[in-house]
C-alpha positions in Angstrom: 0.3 -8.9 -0.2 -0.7 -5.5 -0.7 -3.0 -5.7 -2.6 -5.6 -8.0 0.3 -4.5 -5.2 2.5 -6.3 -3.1 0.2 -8.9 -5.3 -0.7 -9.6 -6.1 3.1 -9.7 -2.5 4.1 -12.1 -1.8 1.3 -14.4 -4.6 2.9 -14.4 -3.7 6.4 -15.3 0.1 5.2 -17.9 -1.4 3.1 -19.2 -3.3 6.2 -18.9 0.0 8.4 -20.8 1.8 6.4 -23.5 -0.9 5.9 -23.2 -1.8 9.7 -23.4 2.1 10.3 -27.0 3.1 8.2 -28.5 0.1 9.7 -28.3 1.4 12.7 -29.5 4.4 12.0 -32.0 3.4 9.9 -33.6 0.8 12.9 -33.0 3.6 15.9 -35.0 6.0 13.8 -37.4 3.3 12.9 -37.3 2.1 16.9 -40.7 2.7 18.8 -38.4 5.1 21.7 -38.5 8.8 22.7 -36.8 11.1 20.1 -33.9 12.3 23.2 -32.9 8.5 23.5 -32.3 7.9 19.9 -30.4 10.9 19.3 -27.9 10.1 22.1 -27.7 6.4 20.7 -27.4 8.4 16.9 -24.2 10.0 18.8 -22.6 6.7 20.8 -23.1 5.0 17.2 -21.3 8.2 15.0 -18.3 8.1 17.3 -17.8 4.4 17.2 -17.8 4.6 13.7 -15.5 7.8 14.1 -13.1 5.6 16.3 -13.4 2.8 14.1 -12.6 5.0 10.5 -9.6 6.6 12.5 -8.3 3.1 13.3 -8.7 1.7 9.8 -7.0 5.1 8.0 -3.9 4.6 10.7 -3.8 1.3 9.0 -4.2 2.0 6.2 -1.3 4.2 6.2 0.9 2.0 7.8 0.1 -0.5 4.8 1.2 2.2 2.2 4.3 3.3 4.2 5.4 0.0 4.2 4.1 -1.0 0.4 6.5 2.5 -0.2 9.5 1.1 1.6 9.1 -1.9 -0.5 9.0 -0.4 -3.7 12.2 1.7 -2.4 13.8 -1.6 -1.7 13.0 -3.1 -4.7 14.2 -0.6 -7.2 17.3 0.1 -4.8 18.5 -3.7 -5.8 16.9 -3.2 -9.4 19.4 -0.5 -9.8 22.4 -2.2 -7.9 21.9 -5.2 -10.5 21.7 -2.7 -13.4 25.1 -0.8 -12.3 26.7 -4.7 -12.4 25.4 -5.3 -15.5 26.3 -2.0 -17.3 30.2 -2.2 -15.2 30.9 -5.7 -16.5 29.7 -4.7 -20.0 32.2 -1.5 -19.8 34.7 -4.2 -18.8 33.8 -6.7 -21.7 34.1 -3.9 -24.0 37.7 -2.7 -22.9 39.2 -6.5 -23.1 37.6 -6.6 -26.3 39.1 -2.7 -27.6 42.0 -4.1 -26.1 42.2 -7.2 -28.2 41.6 -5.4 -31.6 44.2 -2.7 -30.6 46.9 -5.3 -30.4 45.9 -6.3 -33.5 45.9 -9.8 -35.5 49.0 -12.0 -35.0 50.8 -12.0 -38.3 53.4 -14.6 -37.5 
């Protein structure tokens, strides 16, 4: 599940950055007076500001909650460990116990 996120946030930076030199590339290209394509240069570098500020938020919300996960995940890894390892202890005391008392000789 992660792992899209990840995958789909690489893509739409990708396409942001594509989408993004077009643009520049065609206003610098356009037939238009040098004033008007710097101000267009600007509307387009803080869209693409916005939009990278938008995508890093999610981004991090994606990791925070791929962290909590992994928390969550070894927190019961560890909680079905400490079973394990208790009722081992437990096996091992009936089975002390057993040889302690010894065979019955009848």
């Amino acid at each position: 599940m992660a792992d899209d996120r990840g995958t789909s946030a690489m893509v739409f930076l990708a396409f942001l950055s594509g989408a993004t030199m077009g643009a520049v590339a065609a206003l610098l290209l356009a037939p238009q007076a040098g004033d008007e394509s710097r101000d267009q240069i600007r509307k387009y570098a803080r869209r693409a500001e916005n939009d990278l500020r938008d995508l890093a938020g999610r981004a991090g919300e994606a990791f925070e909650e791929v962290v909590g996960q992994g928390k969550e995940f070894v927190e019961n890894k560890r909680s079905v460990l400490r079973e394990a390892f208790d009722a081992g202890r437990e096996a091992i005391k009936r089975e002390r116990g057993r040889v302690d008392e010894g065979p019955d000789r009848g």
